[in-house]
C-alpha positions in Angstrom: -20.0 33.1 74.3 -23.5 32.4 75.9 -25.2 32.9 72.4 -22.5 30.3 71.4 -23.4 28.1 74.7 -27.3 28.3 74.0 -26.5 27.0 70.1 -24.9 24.4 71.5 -27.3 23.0 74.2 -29.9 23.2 71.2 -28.4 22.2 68.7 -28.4 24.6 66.6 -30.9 25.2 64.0 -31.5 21.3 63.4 -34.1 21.2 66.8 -34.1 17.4 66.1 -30.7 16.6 67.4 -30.7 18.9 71.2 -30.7 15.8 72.9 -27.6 14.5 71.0 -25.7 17.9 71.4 -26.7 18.6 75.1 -24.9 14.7 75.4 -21.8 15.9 73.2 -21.8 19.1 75.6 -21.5 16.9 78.5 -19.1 14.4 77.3 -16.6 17.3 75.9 -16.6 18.4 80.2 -16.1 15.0 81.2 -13.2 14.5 78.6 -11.8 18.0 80.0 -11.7 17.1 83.8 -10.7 13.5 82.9 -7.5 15.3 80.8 -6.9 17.7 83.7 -6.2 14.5 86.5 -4.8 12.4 83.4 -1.8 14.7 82.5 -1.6 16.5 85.9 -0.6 12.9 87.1 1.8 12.2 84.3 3.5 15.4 84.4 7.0 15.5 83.8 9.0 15.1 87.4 10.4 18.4 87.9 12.1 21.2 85.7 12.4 21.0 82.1 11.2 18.2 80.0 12.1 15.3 77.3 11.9 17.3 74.4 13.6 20.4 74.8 14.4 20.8 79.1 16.1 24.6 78.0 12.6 26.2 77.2 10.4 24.4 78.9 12.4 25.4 82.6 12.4 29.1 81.3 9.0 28.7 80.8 8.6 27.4 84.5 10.8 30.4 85.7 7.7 32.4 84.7 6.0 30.3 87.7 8.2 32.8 90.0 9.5 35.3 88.5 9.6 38.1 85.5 11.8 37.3 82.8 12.0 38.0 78.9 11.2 34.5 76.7 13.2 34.1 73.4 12.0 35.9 70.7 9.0 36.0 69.5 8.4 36.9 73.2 5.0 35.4 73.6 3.1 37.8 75.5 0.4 35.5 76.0 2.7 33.5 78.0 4.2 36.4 79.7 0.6 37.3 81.0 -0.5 33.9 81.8 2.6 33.8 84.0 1.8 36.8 85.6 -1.5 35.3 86.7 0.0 32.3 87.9 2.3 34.1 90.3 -0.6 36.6 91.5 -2.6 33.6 92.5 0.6 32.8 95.3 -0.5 28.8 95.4 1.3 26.5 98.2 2.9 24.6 95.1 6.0 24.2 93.2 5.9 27.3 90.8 7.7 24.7 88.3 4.6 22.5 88.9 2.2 25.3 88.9 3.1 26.9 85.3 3.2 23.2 83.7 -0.1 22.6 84.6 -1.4 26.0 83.6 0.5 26.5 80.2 0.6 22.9 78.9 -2.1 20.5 81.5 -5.1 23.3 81.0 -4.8 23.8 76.9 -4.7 19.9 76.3 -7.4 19.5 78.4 -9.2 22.3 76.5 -8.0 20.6 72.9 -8.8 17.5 73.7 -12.4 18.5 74.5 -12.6 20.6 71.4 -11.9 17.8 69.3 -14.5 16.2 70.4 -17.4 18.8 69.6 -15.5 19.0 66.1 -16.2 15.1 65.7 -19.7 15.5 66.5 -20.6 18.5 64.8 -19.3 16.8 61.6 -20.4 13.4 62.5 -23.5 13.5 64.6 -22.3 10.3 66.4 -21.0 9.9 70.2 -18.8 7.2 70.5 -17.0 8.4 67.3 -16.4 11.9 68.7 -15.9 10.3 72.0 -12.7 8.0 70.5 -11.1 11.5 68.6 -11.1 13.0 71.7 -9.3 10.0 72.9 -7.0 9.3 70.3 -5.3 12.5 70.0 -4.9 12.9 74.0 -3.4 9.7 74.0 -0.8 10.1 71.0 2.7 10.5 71.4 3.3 14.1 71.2 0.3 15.1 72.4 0.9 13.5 75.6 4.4 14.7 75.8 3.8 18.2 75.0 0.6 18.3 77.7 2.9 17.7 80.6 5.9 19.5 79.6 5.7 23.4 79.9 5.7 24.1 76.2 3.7 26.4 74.0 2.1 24.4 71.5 -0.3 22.8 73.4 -2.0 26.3 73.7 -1.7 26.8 70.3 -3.2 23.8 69.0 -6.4 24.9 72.1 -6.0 27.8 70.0 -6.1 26.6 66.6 -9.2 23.6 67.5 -11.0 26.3 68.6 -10.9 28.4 65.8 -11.4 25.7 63.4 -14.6 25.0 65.2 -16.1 28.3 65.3 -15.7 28.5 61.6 -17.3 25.4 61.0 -20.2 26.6 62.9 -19.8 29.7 60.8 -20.1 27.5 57.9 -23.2 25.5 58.9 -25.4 28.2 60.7 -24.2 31.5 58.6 -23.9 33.2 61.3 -22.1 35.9 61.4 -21.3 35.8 64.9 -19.6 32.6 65.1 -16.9 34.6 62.3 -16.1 37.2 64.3 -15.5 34.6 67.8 -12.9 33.2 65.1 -11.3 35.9 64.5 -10.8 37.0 67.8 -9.3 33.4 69.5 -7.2 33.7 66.2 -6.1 37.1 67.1 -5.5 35.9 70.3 -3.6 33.1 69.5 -0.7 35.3 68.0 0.2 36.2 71.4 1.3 32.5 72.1 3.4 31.7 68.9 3.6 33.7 65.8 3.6 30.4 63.4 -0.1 31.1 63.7 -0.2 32.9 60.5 0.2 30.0 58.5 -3.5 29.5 59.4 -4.9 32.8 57.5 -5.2 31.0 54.3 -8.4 29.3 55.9 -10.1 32.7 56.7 -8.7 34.0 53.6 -10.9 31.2 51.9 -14.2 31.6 53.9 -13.8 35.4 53.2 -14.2 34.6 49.5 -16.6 32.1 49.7 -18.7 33.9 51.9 -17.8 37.7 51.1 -21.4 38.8 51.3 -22.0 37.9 54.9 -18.8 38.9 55.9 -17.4 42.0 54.1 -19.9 44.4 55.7 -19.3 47.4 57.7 -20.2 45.7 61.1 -18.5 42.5 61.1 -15.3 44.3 59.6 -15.8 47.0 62.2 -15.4 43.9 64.5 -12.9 42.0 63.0 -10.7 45.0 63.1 -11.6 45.1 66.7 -10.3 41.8 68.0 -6.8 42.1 65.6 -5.6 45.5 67.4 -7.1 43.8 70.5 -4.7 41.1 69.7 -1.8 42.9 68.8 -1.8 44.8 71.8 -0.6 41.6 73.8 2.5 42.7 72.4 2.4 46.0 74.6 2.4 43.7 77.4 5.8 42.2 76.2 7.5 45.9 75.7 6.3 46.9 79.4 7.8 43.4 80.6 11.1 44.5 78.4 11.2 47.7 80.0 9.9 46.7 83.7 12.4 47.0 86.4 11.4 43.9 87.8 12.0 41.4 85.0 15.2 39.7 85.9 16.7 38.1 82.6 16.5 38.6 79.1 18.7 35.7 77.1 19.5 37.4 73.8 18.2 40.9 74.3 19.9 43.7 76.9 17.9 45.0 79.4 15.9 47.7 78.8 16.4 47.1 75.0 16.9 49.9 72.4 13.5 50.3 70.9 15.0 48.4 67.4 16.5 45.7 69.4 12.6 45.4 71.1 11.7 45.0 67.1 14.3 42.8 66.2 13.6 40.2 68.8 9.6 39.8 68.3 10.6 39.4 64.5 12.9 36.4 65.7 16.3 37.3 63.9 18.4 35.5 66.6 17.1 32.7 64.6 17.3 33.6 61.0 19.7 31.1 60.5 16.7 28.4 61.1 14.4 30.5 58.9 14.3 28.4 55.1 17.3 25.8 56.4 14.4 23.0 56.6 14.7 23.1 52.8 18.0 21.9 52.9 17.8 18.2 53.6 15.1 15.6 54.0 15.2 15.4 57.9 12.1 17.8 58.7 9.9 15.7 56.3 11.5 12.3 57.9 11.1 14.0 61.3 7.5 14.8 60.4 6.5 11.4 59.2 8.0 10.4 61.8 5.9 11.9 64.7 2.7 11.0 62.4 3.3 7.3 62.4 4.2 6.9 66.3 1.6 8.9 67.3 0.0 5.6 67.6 2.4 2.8 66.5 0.8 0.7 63.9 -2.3 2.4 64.2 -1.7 6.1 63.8 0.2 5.9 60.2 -2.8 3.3 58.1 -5.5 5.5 59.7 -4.2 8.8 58.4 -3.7 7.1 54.7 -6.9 5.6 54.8 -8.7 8.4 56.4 -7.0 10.8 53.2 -7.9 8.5 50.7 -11.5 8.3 51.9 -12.1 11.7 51.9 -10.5 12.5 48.7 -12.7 9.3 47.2 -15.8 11.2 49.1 -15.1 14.1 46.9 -18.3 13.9 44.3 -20.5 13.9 47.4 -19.4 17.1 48.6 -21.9 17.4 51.0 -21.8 19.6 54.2 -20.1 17.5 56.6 -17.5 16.6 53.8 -17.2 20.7 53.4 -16.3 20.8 56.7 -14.0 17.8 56.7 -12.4 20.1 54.1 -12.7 22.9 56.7 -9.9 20.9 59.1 -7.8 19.0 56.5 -7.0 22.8 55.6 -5.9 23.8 58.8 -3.2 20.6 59.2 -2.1 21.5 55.5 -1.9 25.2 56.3 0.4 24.1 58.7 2.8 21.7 56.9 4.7 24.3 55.2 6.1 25.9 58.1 7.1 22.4 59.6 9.1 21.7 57.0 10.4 25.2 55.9 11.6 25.6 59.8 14.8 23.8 60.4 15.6 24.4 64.4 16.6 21.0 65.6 14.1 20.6 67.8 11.4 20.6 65.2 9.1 17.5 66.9 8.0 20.3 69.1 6.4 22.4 66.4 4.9 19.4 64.9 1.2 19.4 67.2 -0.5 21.7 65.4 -0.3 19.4 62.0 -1.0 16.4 63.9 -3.5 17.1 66.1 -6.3 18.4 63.4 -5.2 15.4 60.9 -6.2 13.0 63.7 -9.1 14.6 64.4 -9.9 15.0 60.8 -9.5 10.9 59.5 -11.5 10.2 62.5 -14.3 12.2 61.5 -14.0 11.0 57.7 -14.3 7.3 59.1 -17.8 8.1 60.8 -18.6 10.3 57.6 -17.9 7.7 55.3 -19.8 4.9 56.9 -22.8 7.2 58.3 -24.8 4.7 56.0 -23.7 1.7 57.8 -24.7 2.2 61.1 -23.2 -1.4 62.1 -19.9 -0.9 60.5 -19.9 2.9 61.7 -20.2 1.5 65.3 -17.7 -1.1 65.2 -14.9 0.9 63.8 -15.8 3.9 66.7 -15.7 0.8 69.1 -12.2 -0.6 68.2 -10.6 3.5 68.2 -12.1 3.7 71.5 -10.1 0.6 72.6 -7.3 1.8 70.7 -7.1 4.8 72.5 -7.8 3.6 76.1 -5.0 0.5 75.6 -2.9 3.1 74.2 -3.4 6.0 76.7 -2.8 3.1 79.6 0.5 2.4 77.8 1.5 6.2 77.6 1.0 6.8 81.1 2.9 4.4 82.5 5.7 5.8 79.7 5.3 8.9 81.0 6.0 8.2 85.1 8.6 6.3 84.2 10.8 9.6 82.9 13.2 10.9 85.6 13.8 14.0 87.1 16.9 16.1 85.2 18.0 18.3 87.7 18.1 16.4 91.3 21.1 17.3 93.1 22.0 20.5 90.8 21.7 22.8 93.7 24.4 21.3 96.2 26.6 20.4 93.0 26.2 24.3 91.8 27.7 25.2 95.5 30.2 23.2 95.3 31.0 24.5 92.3 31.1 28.1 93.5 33.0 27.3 96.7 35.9 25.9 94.3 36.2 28.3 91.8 39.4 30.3 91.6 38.2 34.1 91.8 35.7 35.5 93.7 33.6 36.8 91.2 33.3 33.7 88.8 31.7 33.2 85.4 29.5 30.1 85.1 29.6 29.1 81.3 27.3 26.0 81.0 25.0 24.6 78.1 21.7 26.0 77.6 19.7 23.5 79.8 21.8 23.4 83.3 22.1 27.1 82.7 18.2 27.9 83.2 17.8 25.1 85.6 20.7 26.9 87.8 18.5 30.3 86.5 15.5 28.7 88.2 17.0 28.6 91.5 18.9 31.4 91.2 15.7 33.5 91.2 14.1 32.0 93.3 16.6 32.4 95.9 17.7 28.8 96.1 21.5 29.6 94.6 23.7 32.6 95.2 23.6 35.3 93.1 27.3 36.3 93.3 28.5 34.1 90.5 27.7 35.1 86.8 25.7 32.2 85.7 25.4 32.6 81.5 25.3 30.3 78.4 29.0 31.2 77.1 27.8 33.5 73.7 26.3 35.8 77.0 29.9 35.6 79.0 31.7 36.7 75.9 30.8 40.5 76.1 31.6 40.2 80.1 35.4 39.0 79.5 36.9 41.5 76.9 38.5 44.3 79.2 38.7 42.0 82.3 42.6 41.9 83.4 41.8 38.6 84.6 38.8 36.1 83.6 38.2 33.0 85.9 35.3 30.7 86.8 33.6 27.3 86.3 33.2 25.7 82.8 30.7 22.6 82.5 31.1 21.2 78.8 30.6 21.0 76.1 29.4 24.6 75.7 32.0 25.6 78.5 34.7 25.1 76.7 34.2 26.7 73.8 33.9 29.6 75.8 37.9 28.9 77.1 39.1 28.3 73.1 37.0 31.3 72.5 39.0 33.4 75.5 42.6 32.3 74.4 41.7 33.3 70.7 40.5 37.0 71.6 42.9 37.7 74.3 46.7 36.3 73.0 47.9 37.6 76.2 46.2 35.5 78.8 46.7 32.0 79.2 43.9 29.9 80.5 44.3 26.8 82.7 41.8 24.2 83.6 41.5 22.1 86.5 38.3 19.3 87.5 36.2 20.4 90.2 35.9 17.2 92.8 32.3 16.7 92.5 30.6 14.3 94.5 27.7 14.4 91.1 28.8 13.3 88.7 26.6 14.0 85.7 27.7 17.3 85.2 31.1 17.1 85.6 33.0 20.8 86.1 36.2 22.3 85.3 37.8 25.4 87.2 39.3 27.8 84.4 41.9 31.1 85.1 43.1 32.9 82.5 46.1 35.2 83.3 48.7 36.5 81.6 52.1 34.7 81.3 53.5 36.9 84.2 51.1 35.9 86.2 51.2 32.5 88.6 47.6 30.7 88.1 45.8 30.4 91.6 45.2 27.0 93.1 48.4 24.9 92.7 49.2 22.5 89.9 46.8 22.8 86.8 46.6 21.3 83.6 45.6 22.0 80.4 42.3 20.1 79.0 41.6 19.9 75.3 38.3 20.6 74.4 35.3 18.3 73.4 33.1 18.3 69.9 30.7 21.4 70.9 26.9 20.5 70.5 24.4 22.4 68.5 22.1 24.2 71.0 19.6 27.1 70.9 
């Protein structure tokens, strides 16, 4: 990294242009801090998020306590948790791991677009307004104050996409092997990641003499078990007396079950269902054109077309225009293949390159009209300052989810009809009520679970009673009177003086048995919602 540092504050071998980089250098920090206060200050009120408020407050769990993520696992997260609740700061844990998992790798991204820009453009104000436009877009802005995992992976995959262009432009060896190891890295956070080996796959052909030698293999080699082993971390979490939850997986897990879950079978379904239907392509072209409304959609066609036009050139900024087009194509594939339901969330690490890409191609294409070059750079720097304005006061305007879930989740357990209750809710109440269960804020005597969880809890119970908050709650009741004929379940509304999440008391008994609590009646059972 200080080899890397010194090539940048000199520019690398063009001595010429030091001045211009040392300038890029400094503007990439000041677009870094400026991203730290701007999305610290937007960041989602509270636990959970707008785009998908189950994962993002497990996430924030990790702000306070050990637990096992869905599967893949992500390690990287794991650890980064870890150092979050060594460093014991006076604030919010929920605010703490937002900031560090989603605030920090914008920042970082945003910053790293930048250096891209220049290092294809030679021109400020361009690089500058990249920078600009892609912190201020839609998703971007979402996902960077959220607790979510792909804003670290699109840090991750700028980054590397950087490094090999520097590869590509200096020869360096060097700048290969720093590639390879932030892309090892990077499969710690999200395994989706290996839709971007293609690209080294490419350079390693087109550059096989520099790079298949017995060093920089020896290397390369290196950093991928180095990477991999993040995924010792995650079996030593798995099998740590301390971590307090798992969601899909027991704990400690049967060694295959450990296998199982980093390979992500609880969501094979998902795996190939994109196919299916239209709706992941519509989604995706959908998060592409209000990225920037009116703006974001003719900017990427234009910026495609001008680059493909630019082909006969073929110089060596247009190479490494090629360089970063590849890496939002790599990525297209799995966006659409991938049919989960929240699928906007995966879509950053397409967008996010192809902004900075048909930015770059609109400096690239008018490098010989300095006028024209300017202007445009001038108008996407207005763009995305009117536009970031806009999104901020978007973004403090969202509302917190879970304000008054702690007095309603006592009430709750002071009305339920056995003493040891099951709490079935759906999936985002339940880790919100997870959240404060661990961190001492609820009691611990009821059995909080999303209802697939309650099921194995129920089977040889002589009686099964609790608190159901629909729609997942009562599919856990239909599920109860279809696997045990010889109880009867009853259902009564918990008096609830919130009422967003209104609650209904269950007891299933047998037919001998008087239900607790008085009069009861029977409640039929809403449409069930898809959920993770």
């Amino acid at each position: 990294m200080p080899r890397l540092l010194r090539w940048l504050l000199t520019g690398g071998r063009q001595s010429g242009d030091r001045e211009g980089w040392r300038r890029a250098v400094a503007a990439a920090v000041a677009v870094f801090l400026a991203s730290l206060v701007y999305y610290g200050w937007c960041m989602f009120p509270g636990l959970g998020g707008e785009l998908n408020a189950g994962d993002s407050t497990k996430i924030q769990i990790l702000g306070h306590t050990p637990i096992m993520l869905h599967g893949p696992g992500y390690p990287f997260v794991l650890m980064l948790g870890a150092g979050v609740r060594a460093l014991g700061l006076p604030l919010p844990p929920w605010w703490t791991m937002t900031f560090a998992l989603a605030v920090v790798p914008a920042a970082i991204a945003n910053a790293v677009a930048l250096l891209i820009v220049y290092h294809l453009t030679r021109h400020i104000r361009t690089a500058v307004a990249a920078a600009l436009l892609l912190g201020t877009s839609s998703l971007m802005a979402i996902q960077a104050t959220e607790a979510e995992v792909y804003p670290l992976a699109l840090a991750f995959i700028l980054t590397t996409v950087f490094l090999l262009l520097l590869f590509v432009e200096s020869r360096r060896i060097g700048f290969f092997v720093a590639a390879c190891a932030v892309y090892a890295a990077s499969f710690g956070n999200h395994l989706m990641m290996i839709m971007l080996l293609p690209v080294f796959i490419w350079l390693t052909v087109l550059h096989f003499r520099l790079i298949l030698r017995p060093r920089p293999m020896a290397a390369i080699a290196f950093f991928i078990l180095l990477g991999a082993s993040q995924y010792l971390y995650l079996a030593y979490t798995a099998y740590s007396p301390h971590t307090a939850y798992s969601e899909y997986m027991p704990l400690p897990p049967p060694p295959m079950e450990l296998v199982e879950y980093i390979r992500g079978t609880y969501f094979a379904d998902l795996y190939g269902s994109g196919l299916d239907s239209t709706r992941t392509l519509e989604d995706l072209v959908f998060t592409l054109r209000s990225a920037h409304p009116w703006v974001s959609a003719p900017l990427i066609v234009v910026g495609i077309a001008l680059f493909l036009a630019g082909c006969r050139r073929r110089d060596a900024a247009w190479r490494g225009l090629a360089l970063v087009y590849g890496a939002a194509l790599s990525f297209t594939p799995f966006m659409l293949w991938y049919g989960a339901y929240d699928i906007r969330a995966f879509h950053l690490p397409v967008l996010g390159p192809l902004l900075v890409a048909v930015v770059a191609t609109s400096a690239w294409w008018l490098a010989r009209r300095p006028v024209f070059r300017d202007a445009v750079a001038t108008l996407l720097l207005v763009v995305g300052i009117v536009r970031g304005e806009h999104v901020a006061t978007l973004l403090q305007d969202r509302e917190p989810l879970f304000d008054g879930l702690k007095p309603t989740i006592r009430q709750m357990v002071a009305d339920a009809p056995v003493e040891h209750p099951l709490f079935v809710m759906p999936y985002g109440l339940r880790m919100a009520a997870l959240y404060y269960e661990l961190s001492g804020e609820l009691p611990r005597s009821p059995s909080y679970r999303v209802w697939w969880r309650a099921v194995p809890e129920v089977k040889h119970l002589a009686e099964v009673g609790g608190v159901v908050v629909p729609t997942d709650g009562f599919q856990f009741v239909q599920w109860v009177e279809h696997e045990r004929p010889e109880l009867k379940c009853t259902t009564r509304e918990v008096p609830l003086q919130e009422r967003r999440w209104p609650a209904y008391a269950f007891v299933c008994q047998s037919d001998s048995e008087p239900p607790p609590g008085g009069a009861t009646f029977k409640v039929s059972a809403p449409t069930i919602g898809q959920h993770r």
